[in-house]
C-alpha positions in Angstrom: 101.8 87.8 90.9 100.8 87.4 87.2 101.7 91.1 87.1 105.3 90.4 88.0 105.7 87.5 86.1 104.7 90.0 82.4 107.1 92.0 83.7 110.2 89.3 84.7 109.2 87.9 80.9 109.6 91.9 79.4 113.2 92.1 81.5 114.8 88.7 80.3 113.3 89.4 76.8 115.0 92.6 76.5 118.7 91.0 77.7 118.8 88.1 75.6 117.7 89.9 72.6 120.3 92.2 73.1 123.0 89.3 73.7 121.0 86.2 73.0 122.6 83.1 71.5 119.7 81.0 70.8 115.6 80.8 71.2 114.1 77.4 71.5 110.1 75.9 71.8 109.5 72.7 72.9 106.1 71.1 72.8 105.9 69.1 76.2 103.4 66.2 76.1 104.3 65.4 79.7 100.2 65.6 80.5 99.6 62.0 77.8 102.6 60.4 79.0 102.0 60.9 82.8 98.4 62.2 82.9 97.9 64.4 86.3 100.5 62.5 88.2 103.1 65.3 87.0 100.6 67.7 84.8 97.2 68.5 84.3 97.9 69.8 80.3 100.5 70.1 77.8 102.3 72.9 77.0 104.5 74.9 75.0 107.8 75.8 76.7 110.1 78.4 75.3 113.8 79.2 76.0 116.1 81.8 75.6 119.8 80.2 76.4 123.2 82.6 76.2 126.6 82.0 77.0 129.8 83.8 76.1 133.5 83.3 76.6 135.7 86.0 77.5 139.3 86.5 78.3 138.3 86.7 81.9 135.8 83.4 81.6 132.5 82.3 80.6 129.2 83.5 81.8 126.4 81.2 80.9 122.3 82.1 81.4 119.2 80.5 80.6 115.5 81.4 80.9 112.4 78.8 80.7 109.0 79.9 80.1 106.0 77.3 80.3 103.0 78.5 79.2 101.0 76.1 81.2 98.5 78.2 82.8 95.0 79.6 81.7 94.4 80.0 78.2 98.0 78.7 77.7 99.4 82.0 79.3 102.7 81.7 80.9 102.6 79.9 84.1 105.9 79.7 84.9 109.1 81.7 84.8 112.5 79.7 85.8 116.2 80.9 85.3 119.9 79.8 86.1 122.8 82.3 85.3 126.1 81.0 86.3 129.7 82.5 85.8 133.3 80.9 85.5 136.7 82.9 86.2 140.2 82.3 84.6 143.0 82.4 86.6 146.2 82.2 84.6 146.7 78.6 83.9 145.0 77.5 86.8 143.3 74.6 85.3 139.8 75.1 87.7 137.5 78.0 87.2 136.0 79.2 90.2 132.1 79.3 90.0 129.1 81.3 91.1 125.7 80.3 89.9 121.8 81.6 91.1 118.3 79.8 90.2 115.3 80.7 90.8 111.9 81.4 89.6 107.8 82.6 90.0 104.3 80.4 89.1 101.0 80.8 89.1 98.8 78.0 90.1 96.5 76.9 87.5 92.6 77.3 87.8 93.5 79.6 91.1 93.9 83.3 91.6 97.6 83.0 93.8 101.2 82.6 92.9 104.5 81.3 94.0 108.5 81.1 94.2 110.5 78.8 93.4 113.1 78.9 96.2 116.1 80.6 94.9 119.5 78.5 95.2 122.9 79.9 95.5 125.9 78.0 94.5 130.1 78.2 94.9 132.7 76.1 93.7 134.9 75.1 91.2 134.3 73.6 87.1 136.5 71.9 84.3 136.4 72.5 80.7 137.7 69.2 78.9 137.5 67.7 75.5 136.4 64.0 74.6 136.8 63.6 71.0 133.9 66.0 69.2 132.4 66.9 72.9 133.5 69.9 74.4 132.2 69.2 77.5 132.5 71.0 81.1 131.7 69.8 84.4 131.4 71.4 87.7 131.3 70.4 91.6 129.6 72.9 94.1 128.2 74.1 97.6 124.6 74.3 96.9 122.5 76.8 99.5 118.8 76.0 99.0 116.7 78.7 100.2 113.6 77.0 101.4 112.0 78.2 104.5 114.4 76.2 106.2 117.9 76.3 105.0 119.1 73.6 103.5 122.9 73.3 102.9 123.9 70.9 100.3 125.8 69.9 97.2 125.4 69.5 93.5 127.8 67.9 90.2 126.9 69.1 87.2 127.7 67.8 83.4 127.0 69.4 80.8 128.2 68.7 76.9 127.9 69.7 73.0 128.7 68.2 69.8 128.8 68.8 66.4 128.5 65.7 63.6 128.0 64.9 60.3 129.3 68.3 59.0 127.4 70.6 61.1 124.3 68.6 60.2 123.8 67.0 63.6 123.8 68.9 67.1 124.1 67.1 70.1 124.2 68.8 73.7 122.5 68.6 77.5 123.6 68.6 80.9 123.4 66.3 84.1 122.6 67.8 87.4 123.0 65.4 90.6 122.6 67.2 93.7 121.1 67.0 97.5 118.5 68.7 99.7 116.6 68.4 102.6 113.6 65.8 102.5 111.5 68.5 104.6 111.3 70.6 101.7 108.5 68.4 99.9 108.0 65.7 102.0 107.3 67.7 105.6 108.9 69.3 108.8 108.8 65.6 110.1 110.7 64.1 107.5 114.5 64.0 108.3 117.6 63.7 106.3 118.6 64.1 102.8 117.6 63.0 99.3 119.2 62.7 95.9 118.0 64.2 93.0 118.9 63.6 89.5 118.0 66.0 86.5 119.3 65.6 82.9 118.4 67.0 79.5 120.1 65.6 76.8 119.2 67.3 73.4 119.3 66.2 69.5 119.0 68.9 66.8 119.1 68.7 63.1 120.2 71.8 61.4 118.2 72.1 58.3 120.5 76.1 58.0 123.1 77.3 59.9 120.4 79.0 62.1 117.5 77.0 62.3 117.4 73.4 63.9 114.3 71.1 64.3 114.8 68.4 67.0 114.1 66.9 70.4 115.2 67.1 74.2 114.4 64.4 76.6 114.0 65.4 81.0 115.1 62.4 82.4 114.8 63.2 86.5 114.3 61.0 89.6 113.0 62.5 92.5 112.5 65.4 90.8 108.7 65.4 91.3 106.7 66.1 94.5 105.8 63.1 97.1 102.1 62.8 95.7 103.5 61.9 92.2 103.2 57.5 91.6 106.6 57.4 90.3 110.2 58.8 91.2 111.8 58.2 87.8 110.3 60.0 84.4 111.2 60.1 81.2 109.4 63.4 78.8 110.7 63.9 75.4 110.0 67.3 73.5 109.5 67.9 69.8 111.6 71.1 69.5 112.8 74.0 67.1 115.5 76.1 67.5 116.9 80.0 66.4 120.2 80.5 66.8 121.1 84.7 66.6 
């Protein structure tokens, strides 16, 4: 498993740094916040983001690497590419997105997938005074062992202030899946879970940002955490290419 992750890291290396927008590291102090109700450690995460526009659309990718297991080697591998179409003046874009990911467990000699998600629908790119912001409303197919069908709404935003000084930016996922999934076969029904990741950057160059993100999630955790609701903030630099 470790094997495949060096070489999942080697393959999403080599396609943003051919296209890449931007490389970011966050320091994660989730472990003194929360202790082991959410992590045994801090870490380091790093993230290589890219989107582009197009005549035909957009196509938007990210990458998240948390070094979080032995000797602060990667631990986990998670990424989201999504892609819009333009259809004359048709005001929605139709949209296709895939997640997924691997980990390693740490202290243990075994791995793991993060079940893979497949999503359809339809997003809206709008303006709100300096936010160019775009939002999005989709069939969400969870590929856990059993199948859950669901839905998510996503948010997401970017601004700039203060002449270019300021950089503000994030995203808002709300969406649905089955409770068996982390709580067990016996539990029924659905529950709702909230994701967000608002960002702050100050651009000391046109390139090079310092700043901060903040996860904000409810029942984004497993059922053995204390709490449904946390609140993590980063201290973060960014590259932009």
């Amino acid at each position: 498993m470790s094997r495949k992750i060096l070489l999942t890291l080697a393959l999403f290396c080599l396609l943003v740094s051919a296209k890449g927008q931007n490389l970011q590291l966050h320091f994660d102090p989730r472990s003194s916040l929360y202790g082991d109700d959410v992590s045994g450690i801090n870490y380091l995460t790093a993230t290589f983001e890219f989107f582009k526009p197009d005549q035909w659309g957009n196509t938007f990718m990210f990458v998240d690497f948390d070094f979080s297991f032995d000797k602060r080697n990667p631990g986990l591998i998670y990424g989201e590419i999504a892609r819009e179409f333009k259809i004359g003046d048709f005001p929605l874009l139709p949209h296709i997105e895939y997640n997924g990911g691997l980990g390693l467990v740490r202290g243990e000699d075994f791995g793991f997938s993060i079940p893979s998600s497949y999503l359809a629908g339809f997003g809206y790119p709008f303006q709100l005074g300096n936010f160019f912001m775009s939002t999005y409303l989709a069939y969400k197919l969870n590929a856990f062992e059993q199948v859950s069908n669901d839905a998510q709404w996503t948010v997401t935003w970017n601004a700039s202030l203060a002449n270019n000084k300021i950089s503000l930016g994030g995203f808002m996922d709300l969406w649905t899946e089955d409770k068996s999934f982390t709580e067990g076969t016996e539990a029924n029904g659905k529950k709702l879970i909230l994701l967000s990741e608002p960002q702050i950057w100050f651009n000391i160059t046109p390139n090079f940002s310092l700043g901060s993100e903040v996860e904000l999630s409810y029942n984004f955790v497993n059922k053995f955490a204390e709490s449904k609701f946390y609140a993590i903030p980063t201290l973060a630099t960014k590259w932009i290419f």
